[in-house]
C-alpha positions as CSV (number, residue, x, y, z in Angstrom):
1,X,-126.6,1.2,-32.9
2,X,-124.1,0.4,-30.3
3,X,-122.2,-2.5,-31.7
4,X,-123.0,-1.6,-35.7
5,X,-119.2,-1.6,-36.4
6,X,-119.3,-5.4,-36.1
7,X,-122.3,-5.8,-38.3
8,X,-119.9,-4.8,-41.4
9,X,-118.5,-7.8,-43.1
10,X,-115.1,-7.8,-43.8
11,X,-113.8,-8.8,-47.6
12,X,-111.4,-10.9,-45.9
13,X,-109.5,-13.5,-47.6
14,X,-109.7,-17.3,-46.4
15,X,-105.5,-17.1,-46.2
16,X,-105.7,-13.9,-44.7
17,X,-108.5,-14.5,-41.6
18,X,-105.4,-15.5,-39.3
19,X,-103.5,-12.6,-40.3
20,X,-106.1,-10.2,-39.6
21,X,-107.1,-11.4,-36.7
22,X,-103.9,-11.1,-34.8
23,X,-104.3,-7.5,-36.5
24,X,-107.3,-7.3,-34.7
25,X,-105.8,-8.6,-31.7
26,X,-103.2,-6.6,-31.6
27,X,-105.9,-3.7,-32.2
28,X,-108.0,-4.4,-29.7
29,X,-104.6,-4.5,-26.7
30,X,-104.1,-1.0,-27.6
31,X,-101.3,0.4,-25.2
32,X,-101.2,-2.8,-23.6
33,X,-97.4,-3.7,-23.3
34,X,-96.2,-7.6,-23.2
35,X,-93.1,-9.1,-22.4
36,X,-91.4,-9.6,-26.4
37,X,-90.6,-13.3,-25.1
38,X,-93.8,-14.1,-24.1
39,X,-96.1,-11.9,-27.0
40,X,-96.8,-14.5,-29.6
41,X,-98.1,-17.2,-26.9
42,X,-100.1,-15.1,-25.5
43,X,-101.7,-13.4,-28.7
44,X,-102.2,-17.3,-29.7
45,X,-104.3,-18.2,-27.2
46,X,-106.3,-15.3,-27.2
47,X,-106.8,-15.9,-31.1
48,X,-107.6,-19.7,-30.2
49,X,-110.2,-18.6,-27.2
50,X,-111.1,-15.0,-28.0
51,X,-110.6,-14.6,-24.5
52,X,-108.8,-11.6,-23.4
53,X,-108.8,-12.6,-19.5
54,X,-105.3,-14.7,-20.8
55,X,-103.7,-11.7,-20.6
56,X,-103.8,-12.2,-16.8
57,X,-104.6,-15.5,-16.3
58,X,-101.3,-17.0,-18.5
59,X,-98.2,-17.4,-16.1
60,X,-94.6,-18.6,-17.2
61,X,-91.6,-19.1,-15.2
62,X,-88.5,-17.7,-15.5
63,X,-86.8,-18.0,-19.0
64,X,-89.6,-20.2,-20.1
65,X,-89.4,-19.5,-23.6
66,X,-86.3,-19.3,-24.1
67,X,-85.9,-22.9,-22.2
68,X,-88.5,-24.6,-24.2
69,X,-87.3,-23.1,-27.5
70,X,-83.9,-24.9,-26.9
71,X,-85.8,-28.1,-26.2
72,X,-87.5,-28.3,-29.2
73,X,-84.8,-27.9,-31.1
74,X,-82.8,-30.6,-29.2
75,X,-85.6,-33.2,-29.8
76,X,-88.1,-32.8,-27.4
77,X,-90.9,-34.9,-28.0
78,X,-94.6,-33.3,-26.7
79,X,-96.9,-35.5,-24.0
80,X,-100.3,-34.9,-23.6
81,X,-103.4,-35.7,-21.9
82,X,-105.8,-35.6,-25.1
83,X,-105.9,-37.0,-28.5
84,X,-107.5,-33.5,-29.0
85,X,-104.5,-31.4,-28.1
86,X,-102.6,-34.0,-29.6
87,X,-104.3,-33.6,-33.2
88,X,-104.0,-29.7,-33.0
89,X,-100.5,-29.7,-32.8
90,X,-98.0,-29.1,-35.8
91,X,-96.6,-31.9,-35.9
92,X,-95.0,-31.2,-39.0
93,X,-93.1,-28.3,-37.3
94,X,-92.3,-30.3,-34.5
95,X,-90.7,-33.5,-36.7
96,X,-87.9,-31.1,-38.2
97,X,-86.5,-31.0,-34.9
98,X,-86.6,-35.2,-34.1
99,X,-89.6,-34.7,-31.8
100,X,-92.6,-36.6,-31.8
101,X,-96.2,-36.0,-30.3
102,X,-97.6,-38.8,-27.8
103,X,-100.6,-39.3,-25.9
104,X,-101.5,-42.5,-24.0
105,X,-105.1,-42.0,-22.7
106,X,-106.4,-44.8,-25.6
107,X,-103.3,-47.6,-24.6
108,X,-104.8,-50.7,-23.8
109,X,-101.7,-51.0,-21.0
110,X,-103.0,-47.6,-19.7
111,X,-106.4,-48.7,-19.8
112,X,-105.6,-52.1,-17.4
113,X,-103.0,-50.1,-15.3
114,X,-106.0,-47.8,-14.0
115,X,-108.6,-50.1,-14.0
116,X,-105.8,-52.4,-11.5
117,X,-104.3,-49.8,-9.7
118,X,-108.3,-47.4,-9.2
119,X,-107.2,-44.8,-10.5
120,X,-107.5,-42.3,-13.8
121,X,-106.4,-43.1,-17.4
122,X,-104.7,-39.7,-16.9
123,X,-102.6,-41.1,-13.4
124,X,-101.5,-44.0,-15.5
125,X,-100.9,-42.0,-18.8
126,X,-98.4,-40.0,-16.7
127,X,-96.7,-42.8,-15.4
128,X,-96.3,-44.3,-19.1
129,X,-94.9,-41.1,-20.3
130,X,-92.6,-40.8,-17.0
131,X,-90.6,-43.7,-18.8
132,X,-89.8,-42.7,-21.8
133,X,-86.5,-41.9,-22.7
134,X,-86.4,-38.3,-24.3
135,X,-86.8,-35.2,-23.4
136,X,-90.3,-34.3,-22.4
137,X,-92.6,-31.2,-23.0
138,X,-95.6,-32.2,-21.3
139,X,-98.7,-30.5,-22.4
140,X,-101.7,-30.8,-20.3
141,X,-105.3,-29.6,-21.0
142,X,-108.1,-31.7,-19.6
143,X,-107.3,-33.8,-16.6
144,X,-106.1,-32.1,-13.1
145,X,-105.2,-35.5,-12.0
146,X,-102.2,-35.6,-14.4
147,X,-100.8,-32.4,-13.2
148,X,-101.3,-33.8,-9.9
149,X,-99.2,-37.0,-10.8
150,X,-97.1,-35.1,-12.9
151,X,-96.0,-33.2,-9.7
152,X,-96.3,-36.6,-7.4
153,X,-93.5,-37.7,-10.1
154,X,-91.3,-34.9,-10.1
155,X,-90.9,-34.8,-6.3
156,X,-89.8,-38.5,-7.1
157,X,-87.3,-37.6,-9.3
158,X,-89.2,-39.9,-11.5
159,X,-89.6,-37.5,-14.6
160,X,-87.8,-34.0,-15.3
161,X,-89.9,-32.4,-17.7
162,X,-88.7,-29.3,-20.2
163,X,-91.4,-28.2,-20.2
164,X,-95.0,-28.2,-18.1
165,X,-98.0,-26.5,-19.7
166,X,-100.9,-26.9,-17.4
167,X,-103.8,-25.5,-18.4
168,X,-106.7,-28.2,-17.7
169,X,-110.3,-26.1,-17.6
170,X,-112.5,-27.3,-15.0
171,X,-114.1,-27.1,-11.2
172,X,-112.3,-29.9,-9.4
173,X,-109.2,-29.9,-8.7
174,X,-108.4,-27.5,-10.9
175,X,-106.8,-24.3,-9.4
176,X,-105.0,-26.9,-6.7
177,X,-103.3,-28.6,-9.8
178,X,-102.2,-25.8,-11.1
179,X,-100.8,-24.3,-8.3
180,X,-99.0,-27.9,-7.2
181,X,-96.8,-27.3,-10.9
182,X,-96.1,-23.2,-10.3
183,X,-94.7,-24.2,-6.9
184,X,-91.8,-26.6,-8.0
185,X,-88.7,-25.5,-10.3
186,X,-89.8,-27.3,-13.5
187,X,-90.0,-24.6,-16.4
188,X,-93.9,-24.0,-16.6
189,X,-96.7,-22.3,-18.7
190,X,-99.7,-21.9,-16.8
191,X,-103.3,-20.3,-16.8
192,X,-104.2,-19.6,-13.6
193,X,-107.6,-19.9,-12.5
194,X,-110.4,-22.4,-14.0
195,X,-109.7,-21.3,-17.5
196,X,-108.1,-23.3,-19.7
197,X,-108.7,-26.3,-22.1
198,X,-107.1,-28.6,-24.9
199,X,-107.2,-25.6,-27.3
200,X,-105.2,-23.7,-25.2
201,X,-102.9,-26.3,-24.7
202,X,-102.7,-26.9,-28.3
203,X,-102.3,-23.1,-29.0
204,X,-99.2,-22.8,-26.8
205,X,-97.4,-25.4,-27.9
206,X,-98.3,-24.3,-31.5
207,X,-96.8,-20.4,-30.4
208,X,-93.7,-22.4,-29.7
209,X,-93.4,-24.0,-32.9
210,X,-94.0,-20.9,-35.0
211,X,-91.6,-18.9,-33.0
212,X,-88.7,-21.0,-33.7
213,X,-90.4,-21.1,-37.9
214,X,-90.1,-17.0,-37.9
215,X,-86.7,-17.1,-36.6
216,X,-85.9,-19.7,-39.7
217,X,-87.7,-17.9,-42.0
218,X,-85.6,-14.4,-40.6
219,X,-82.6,-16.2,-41.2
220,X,-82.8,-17.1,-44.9
């Protein structure tokens, strides 16, 4: 039978499935070769999506990690677009660093500035988050049109972000959106393409986290 192999269980325990399916990941790559830097983001979102078309569709600027890594640890708080990707991250991880994890979309203030102005709760989630005073890591996995502000803000010099991960999933306005972010200078994580989702938004910024946990963990 062609695919018997994955008719036999594996004995596999429950604290062990995440371990062993990065081993089967990792398995599965073969003689692929990825950047060191960008490995365990990567590997996370395929273990999130158990997609392997992230291997081409992810794209990261210049020194991304490295950037981001030093934001987190200097207090970066996390914006996003969905109380889903909002819930998946580790929050936990992110606290030992001073940063906090908001999203807007449910604000009454939100709610009345769309409904006012005709646009998205997403537009006017952006504009909420463009006036905070921290440093930003804005995660973005659902709406297009908050990319799309994002950018509109930026170009203002209304918001420098740390950190853009845009990877809403979608038809409209998708791909543009994306694009819009991988055009400017802002440090960016990207997935190219109509790919994409709160998961994966979730998953990155969770790679982030547990990359900065390792080097801890080396270090004692």
């Amino acid at each position: 039978m062609k695919n018997e192999k994955y008719l036999e269980l594996e004995n596999v325990l429950p604290a062990d499935i995440e371990r062993r399916s990065f081993e089967i990941i990792s398995e599965e790559l073969g003689n692929v070769s990825l950047e060191k830097s960008l490995e365990p983001v990567i590997k996370r979102v395929i273990h999130t999506t158990a997609d392997f078309d992230y291997l081409d569709n992810l794209c990261f600027s210049t020194d991304v990690i490295e950037k981001a890594l030093e934001a987190i640890t200097q207090g970066a708080c996390i914006v996003t677009d969905t109380q889903m990707i909002r819930s998946g991250i580790n929050k936990k991880e992110l606290a030992k660093y001073g940063g906090e994890v908001f999203c807007f979309m449910s604000d009454e203030d939100v709610a009345e500035t769309a409904r006012i102005t005709g646009t998205t709760r997403a537009v006017a989630s952006m504009d909420k988050a463009s006036k905070l005073d921290k440093k930003i890591i804005f995660a973005v996995g659902n709406a297009p049109t908050a990319l799309i502000r994002l950018y509109e803000l930026i170009k203002e010099e209304k918001v420098k972000p740390e950190l853009v991960i845009g990877v809403p999933v979608g038809f409209v306005n998708v791909v543009q959106s994306k694009e819009l972010i991988m055009k400017g200078d802002t440090p960016y994580i990207v997935s190219k393409g109509r790919k994409g989702g709160s998961n994966v938004a979730a998953a990155i910024c969770n790679a982030l986290l547990y990359i900065l946990r390792d080097e801890e963990n080396q270090t004692k």
